[in-house]
C-alpha positions in Angstrom: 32.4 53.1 0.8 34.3 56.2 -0.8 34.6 59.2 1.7 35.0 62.7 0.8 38.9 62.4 0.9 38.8 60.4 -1.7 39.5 57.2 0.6 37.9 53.8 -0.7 36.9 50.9 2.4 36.0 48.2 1.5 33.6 45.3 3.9 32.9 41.5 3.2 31.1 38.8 5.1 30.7 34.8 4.0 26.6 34.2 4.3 26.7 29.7 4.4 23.8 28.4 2.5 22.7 24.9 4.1 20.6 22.9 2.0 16.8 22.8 2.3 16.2 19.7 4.9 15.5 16.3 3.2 12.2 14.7 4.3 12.6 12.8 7.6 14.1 8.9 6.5 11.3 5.9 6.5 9.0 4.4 9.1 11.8 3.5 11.8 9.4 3.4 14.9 11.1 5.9 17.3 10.4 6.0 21.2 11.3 9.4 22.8 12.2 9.2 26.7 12.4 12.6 27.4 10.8 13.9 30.5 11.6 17.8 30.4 10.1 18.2 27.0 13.0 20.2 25.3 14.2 17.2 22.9 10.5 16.5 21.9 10.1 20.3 21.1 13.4 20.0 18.9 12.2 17.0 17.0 9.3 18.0 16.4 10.6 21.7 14.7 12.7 18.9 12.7 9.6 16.9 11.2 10.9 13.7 13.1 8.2 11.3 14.8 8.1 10.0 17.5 6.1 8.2 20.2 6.6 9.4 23.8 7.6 6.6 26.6 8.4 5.7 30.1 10.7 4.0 32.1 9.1 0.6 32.4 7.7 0.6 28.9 8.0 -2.3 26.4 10.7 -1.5 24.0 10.5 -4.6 21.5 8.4 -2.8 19.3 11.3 0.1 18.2 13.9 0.0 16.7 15.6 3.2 17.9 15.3 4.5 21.6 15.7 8.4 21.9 17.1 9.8 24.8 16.1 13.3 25.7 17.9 16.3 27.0 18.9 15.8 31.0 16.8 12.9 30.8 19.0 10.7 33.1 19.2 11.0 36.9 21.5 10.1 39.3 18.6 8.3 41.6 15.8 8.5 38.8 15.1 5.2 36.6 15.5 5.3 32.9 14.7 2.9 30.1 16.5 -0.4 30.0 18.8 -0.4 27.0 20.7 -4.1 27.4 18.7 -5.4 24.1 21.4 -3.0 22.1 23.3 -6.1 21.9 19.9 -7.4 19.8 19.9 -4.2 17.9 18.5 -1.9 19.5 19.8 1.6 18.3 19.8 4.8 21.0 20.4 8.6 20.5 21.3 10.1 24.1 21.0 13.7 24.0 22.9 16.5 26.3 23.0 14.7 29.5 24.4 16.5 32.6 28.0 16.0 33.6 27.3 14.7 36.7 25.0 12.3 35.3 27.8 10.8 32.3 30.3 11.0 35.2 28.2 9.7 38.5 25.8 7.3 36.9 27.8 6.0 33.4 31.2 6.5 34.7 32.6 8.7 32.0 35.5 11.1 32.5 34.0 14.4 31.7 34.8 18.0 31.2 32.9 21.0 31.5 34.1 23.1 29.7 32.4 25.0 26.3 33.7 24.6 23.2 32.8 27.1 20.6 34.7 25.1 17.9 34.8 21.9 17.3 36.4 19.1 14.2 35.1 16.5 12.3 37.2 13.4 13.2 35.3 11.3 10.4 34.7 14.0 7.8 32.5 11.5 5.5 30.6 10.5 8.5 26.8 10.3 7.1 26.1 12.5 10.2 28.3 15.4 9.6 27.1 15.2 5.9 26.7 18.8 4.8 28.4 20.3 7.4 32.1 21.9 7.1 34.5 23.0 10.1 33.1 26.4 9.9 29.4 25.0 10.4 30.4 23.5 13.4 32.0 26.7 15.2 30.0 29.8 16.9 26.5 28.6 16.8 23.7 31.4 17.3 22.8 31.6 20.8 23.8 30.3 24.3 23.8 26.9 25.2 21.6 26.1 28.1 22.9 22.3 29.2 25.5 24.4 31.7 24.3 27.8 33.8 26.5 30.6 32.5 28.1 31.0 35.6 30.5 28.7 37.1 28.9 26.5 40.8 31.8 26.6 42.8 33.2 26.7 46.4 36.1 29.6 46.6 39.5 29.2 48.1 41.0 32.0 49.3 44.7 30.6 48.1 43.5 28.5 44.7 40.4 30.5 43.6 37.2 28.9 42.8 37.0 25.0 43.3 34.9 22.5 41.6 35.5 18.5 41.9 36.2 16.7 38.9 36.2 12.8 39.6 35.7 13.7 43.1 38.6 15.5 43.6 38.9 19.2 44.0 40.2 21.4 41.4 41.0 25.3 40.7 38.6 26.6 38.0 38.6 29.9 35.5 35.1 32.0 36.4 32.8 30.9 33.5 30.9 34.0 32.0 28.1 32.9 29.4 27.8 29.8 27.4 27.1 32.6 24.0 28.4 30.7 21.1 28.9 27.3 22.8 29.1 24.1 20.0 29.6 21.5 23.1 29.5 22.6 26.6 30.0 19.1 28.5 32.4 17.1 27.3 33.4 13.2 27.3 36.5 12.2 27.3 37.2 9.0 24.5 37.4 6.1 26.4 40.1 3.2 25.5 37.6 0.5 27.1 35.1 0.0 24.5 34.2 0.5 20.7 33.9 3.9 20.9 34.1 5.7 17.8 34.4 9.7 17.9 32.9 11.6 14.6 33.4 14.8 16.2 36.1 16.0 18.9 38.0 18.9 20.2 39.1 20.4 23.1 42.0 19.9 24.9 44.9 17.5 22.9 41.4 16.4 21.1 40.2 14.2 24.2 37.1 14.6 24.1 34.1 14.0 21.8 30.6 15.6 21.6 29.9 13.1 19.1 30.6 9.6 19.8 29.5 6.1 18.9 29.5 3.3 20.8 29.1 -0.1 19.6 28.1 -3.4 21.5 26.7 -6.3 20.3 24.3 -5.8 17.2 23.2 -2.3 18.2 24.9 1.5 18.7 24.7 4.2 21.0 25.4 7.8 20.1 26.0 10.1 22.4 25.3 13.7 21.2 26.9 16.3 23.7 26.5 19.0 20.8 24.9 21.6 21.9 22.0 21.3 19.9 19.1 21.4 22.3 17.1 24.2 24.2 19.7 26.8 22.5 18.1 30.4 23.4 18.3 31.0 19.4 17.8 28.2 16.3 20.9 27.5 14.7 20.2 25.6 11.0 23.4 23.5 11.7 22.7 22.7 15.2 19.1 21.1 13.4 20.8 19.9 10.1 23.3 17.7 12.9 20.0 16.3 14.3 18.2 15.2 11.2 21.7 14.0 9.9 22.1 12.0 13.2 18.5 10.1 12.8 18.7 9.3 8.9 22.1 7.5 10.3 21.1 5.6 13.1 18.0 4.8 11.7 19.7 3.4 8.7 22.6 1.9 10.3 23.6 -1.7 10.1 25.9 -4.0 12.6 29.2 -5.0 10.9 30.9 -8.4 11.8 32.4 -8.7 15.1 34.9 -10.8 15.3 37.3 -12.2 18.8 41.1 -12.1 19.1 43.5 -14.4 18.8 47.3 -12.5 20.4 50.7 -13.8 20.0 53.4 -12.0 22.0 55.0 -10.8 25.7 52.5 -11.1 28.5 52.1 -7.9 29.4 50.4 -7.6 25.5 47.7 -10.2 26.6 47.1 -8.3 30.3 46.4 -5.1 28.4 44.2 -6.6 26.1 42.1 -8.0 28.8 42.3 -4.7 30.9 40.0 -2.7 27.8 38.0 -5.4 27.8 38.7 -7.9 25.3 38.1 -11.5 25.1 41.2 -13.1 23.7 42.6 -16.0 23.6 46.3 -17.6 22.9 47.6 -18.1 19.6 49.8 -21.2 19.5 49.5 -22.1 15.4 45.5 -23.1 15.8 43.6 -22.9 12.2 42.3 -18.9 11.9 38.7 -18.3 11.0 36.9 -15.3 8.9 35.6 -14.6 12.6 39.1 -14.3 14.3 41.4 -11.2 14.4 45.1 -12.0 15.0 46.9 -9.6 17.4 50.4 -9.7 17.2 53.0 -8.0 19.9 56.8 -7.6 20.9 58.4 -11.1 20.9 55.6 -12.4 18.4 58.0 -13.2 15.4 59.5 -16.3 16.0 55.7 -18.0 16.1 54.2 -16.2 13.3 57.3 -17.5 11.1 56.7 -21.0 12.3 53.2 -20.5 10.7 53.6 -18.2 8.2 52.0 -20.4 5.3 49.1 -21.1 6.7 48.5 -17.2 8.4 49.5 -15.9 4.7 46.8 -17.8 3.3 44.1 -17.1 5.6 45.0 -13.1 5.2 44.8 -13.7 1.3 41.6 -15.1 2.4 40.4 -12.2 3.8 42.0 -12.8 7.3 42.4 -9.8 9.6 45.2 -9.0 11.8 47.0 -6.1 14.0 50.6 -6.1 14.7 51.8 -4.0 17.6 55.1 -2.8 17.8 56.6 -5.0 15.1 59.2 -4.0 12.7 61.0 -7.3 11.9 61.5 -6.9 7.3 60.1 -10.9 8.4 56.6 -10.3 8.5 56.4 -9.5 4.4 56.5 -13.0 3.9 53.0 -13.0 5.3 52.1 -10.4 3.3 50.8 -9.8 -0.6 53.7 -7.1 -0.9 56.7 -6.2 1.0 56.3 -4.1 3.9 59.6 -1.6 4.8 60.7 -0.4 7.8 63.0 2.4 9.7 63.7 3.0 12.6 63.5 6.7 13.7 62.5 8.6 16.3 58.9 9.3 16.8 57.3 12.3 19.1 54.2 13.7 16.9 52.8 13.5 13.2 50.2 14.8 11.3 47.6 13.7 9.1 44.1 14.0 7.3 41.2 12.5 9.1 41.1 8.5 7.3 37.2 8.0 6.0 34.8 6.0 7.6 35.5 3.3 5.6 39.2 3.0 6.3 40.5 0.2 8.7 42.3 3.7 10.9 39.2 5.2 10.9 38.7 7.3 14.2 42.4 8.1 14.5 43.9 11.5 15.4 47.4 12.6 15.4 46.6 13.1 19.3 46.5 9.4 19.5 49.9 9.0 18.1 51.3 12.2 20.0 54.4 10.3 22.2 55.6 12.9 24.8 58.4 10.1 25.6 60.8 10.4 22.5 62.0 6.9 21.7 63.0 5.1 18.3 60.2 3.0 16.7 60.2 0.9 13.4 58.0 2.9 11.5 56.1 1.8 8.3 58.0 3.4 5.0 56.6 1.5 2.3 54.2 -1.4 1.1 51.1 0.2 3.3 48.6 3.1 3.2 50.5 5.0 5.9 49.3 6.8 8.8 51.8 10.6 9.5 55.2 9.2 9.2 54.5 5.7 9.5 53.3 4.9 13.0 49.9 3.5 12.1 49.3 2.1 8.8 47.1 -0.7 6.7 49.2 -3.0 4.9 48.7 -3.0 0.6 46.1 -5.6 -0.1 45.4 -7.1 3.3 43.7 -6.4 6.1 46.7 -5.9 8.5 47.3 -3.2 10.4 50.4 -1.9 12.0 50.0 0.0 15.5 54.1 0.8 15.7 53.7 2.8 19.5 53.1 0.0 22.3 50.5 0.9 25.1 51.8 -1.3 28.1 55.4 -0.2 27.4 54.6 3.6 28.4 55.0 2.5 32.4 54.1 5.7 34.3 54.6 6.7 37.7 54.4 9.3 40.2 54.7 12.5 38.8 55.0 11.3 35.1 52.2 12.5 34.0 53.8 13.1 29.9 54.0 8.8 30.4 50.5 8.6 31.7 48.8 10.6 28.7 51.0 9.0 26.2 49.8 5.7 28.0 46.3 7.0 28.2 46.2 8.0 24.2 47.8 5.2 22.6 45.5 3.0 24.6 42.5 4.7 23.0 44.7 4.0 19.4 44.7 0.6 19.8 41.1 -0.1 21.0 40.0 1.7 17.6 42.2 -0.1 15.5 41.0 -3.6 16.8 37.3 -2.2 17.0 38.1 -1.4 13.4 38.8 -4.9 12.5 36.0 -5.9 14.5 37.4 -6.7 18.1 35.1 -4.6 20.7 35.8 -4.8 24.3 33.3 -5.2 27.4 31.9 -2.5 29.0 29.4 -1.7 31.9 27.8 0.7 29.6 24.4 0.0 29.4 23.7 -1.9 32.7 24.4 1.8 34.1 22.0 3.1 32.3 19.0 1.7 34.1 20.8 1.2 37.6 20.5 4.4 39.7 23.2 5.3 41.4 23.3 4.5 45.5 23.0 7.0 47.7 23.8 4.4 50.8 26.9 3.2 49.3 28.6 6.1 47.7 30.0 4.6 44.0 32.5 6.2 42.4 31.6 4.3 38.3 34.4 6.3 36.8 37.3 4.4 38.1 35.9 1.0 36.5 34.4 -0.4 33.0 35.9 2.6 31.0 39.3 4.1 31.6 42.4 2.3 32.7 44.2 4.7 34.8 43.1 6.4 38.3 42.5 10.0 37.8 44.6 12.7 39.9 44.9 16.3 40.3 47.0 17.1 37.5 45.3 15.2 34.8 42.5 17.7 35.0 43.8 19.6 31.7 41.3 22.7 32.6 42.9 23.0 36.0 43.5 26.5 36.6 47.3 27.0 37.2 46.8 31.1 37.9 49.2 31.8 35.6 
C-alpha cells in the first residue's frame, strides 16, 4: 500500500494447499463403536465406511475396530479387543483423561497443545502433512471444557488431581487453536511407538502406536473430532490414519536372550519382557541378544559363533558397552570415546530405521557422567549415544536405565531414569522385542467402584508418581 507521504507497506500471508483427498483405501470391513455419534459424523464427512456396533458384538468378521470419541467409560462396557494379538487392528479416538488414566492406566496430561512434531516424519499417517499443518487448527477443541474443573485453595490456587494426587493448576481459558488437548505420556512398558509428540521435554504423544501380538492400537488424542470449525489437516490426519491401519502388516517378533549384571535382567523383566539367560546357547533368526555392563568376557568366549549368526541376519542390542572388543563381532570396526554426555540433537530416524521413535528427549541425561560413545563404524545417533552398527543389525544404547538410581528429592535422576527407560523399550521393540502389558484386558474391564483401583501405578510406567513430577504444576512464579 503507498500512502500519500510517499510511504510504501508492504503485507504477506502463506495460504497451504493440501492435496485433494485420495479415495478411501479398499474393502477393509470397519466396525465403529461410537455411542455419542461425533466420530461417525467425522467419518462419514471423510467418505470412510463403516458398520456401527455394540459392546457384546461379534468382532471376527473385521479387520479393524474403530473406537469413537469419549466412547469409553469408567463403569460402561466397551468392545473386547484381546484378539489384537490375532490381528485385530483398532483406532481409539479422543478419549477422556480420566478414562486413559482411571480405566487404561495411562499417565496423562491435560493440558492443550497448539503445536505439535512429527516424531516419524515418513510415517504413512503424517503423509502430506508438515510441522506447520500440525499447529493452530481452525476452531476450539471440544474433548476438554474451556474452563479449567477445579477445587480452589486459598494458599496454592486452583487444584486438580493428577494420579490422584492434588496439584496447583494455571486457569484454562478456551481450547481456540488446540492440536491435542489430552495428552499421554509414552510409556517405557510396552511397544509403544509415538508418530507425533510434544509438550513438555516431548513426553507425551497424541499419536501413538501400540503393538501386541499380530495386531496394533492407535491411539489418536489429536484433536481432530467435534472441533467447532473443519480443519482440512485435522481430516487429511484421519484418512491418512485409516489407509495406514488398514494396510498395516505385523513385523516379526522376536524374544530376548541378555548377557550381563543382574540388575540388566530385573529391568528387562520390570517393562515387561520375557527373557531368558544367555550362557553360549545356539541364536535363532527369532532371538534378539541383549547385551549389558559386565557382558564382555561371555560374548568373547562366543564371539565366532554370535559373529556368524549377526552376518546371518542376527539381531542384537548392547547397553552400555564400549569395550574396542566387541568389533570382532562385527562386519566393520566400531570406535569408541569416552566423553561426557548431558544432551544431543538430531533429525527424527525414518520409520524404517532400527532407532526409529527416538527423540533427543530420550537421550537428555540431567546426571552428567562419562559414557563410551559411538564415533565411528555405525549410523550414529547426536554424538554417539544411540547408534546402528554398519552392516548388522546391532544396536548400541550407550546411557544405562537401572544405573540412574533415584531417590527422594532427585527428581533430574528419576526423569533421566524415566526417559532412558522409554529409549530402550523402543530400541528392542525395534528389533522386535515387545514387552507385556495389561493394555487391552483394561479395555473391556470397567473399573470398580467397590474397590477403588488406581491402574496407573501397574502394567505401564515403572516409577510411582509424586507431586513434583507433575511438569504442568503450577509453581506461582
Amino acid at each position: 500500500m503507498r500512502f500519500d507521504t510517499g510511504e510504501v507497506q508492504e503485507d504477506e500471508f502463506a495460504i497451504d494447499v493440501l492435496p485433494r483427498p485420495a479415495p478411501p483405501a479398499g474393502n477393509t470391513p470397519v466396525a465403529l463403536f461410537d455411542p455419542k455419534g461425533q466420530t461417525a459424523e467425522l467419518l462419514t464427512r471423510c467418505g470412510l465406511a463403516f458398520r456401527r456396533v455394540q459392546p457384546g458384538d461379534d468382532l471376527s468378521g473385521y479387520e479393524v475396530l474403530v473406537v469413537g470419541k469419549e466412547a469409553l467409560s469408567l463403569e460402561g462396557p466397551a468392545p473386547n479387543v484381546q484378539r489384537v494379538q490375532q490381528g485385530l487392528k483398532v483406532i481409539v479416538f479422543e478419549q477422556t483423561g480420566e478414562v486413559l488414566e482411571k480405566r487404561l492406566g495411562f499417565r496423562i496430561a491435560e493440558y492443550g497443545l497448539r503445536q505439535v512434531f512429527r516424531r516419524l516424519p515418513d510415517h504413512p499417517a503424517v503423509a502430506g502433512l508438515a510441522e506447520q499443518h500440525l499447529a493452530n487448527w481452525r476452531g476450539e477443541a471440544t474433548v476438554l471444557p474451556p474452563t479449567l474443573s477445579y477445587q480452589l485453595d486459598p494458599r496454592r490456587g486452583p487444584i486438580v488431581r493428577w494420579c490422584d494426587i492434588p496439584v496447583p493448576r494455571l486457569w484454562r481459558c478456551g481450547n481456540h487453536g488446540n492440536v491435542a488437548s489430552v495428552l499421554i505420556e509414552k510409556p517405557p512398558c510396552g511397544d509403544f511407538l509415538p508418530i507425533i509428540d510434544g509438550g513438555f521435554s516431548l513426553r507425551y504423544s497424541p499419536l501413538l502406536e501400540y503393538r501386541e501380538g499380530r495386531g496394533l492400537v492407535l491411539f489418536c488424542q489429536m484433536d481432530v473430532t467435534g472441533r467447532t470449525e473443519q480443519d482440512p489437516a485435522a481430516e487429511h490426519l484421519v484418512r491418512n490414519i485409516f489407509r495406514y491401519v488398514s494396510a498395516w502388516k505385523p513385523t516379526p517378533r522376536r524374544n530376548a536372550l541378555y548377557a550381563g549384571e543382574a540388575a540388566g535382567k530385573a529391568h528387562l523383566e520390570r517393562i515387561g519382557v520375557t527373557v531368558r539367560d544367555f550362557k553360549g546357547q545356539k541364536l535363532s533368526a527369532q532371538d534378539v541378544l541383549v547385551a549389558g555392563p559386565n557382558a564382555v568376557e561371555l560374548l568373547m568366549q562366543h564371539r565366532a559363533e554370535i559373529s556368524r549368526w549377526l552376518r546371518d541376519g542376527g539381531n542384537m542390542l548392547l547397553v552400555g558397552l564400549g569395550d574396542e572388543r566387541l568389533s570382532a563381532l562385527l562386519p566393520t570396526k566400531v570406535g569408541f570415546q569416552q566423553a561426557e554426555h548431558i544432551a544431543a540433537y538430531f533429525d527424527p530416524p525414518g520409520l524404517s530405521s532400527l532407532l526409529a521413535g527416538v527423540s533427543p528427549a530420550d537421550v537428555h541425561n540431567r546426571d552428567p557422567r562419562q559414557l563410551p560413545l559411538v564415533t565411528s563404524g555405525a549410523a550414529i545417533l547426536g554424538n554417539g549415544v544411540a547408534a546402528k552398527a554398519d552392516g548388522a543389525n546391532v544396536l548400541f544404547c550407550q546411557l544405562v536405565p537401572w544405573q540412574f538410581q533415584y531417590g527422594n528429592e532427585q527428581y533430574s535422576l528419576k526423569r533421566t531414569f524415566r526417559r532412558t527407560s522409554f529409549l530402550l523399550s523402543r530400541l528392542l521393540a525395534n528389533l522386535g522385542v515387545g514387552g507385556s502389558t495389561p493394555l487391552l484386558t483394561r479395555f473391556h474391564t470397567p473399573v470398580s467402584t467397590a474397590q477403588p483401583e488406581r491402574r496407573w501405578l501397574q502394567g505401564l510406567y515403572l516409577d510411582e508418581p509424586e507431586e513434583w513430577d507433575d511438569p504442568y504444576r503450577f509453581f506461582r512464579w
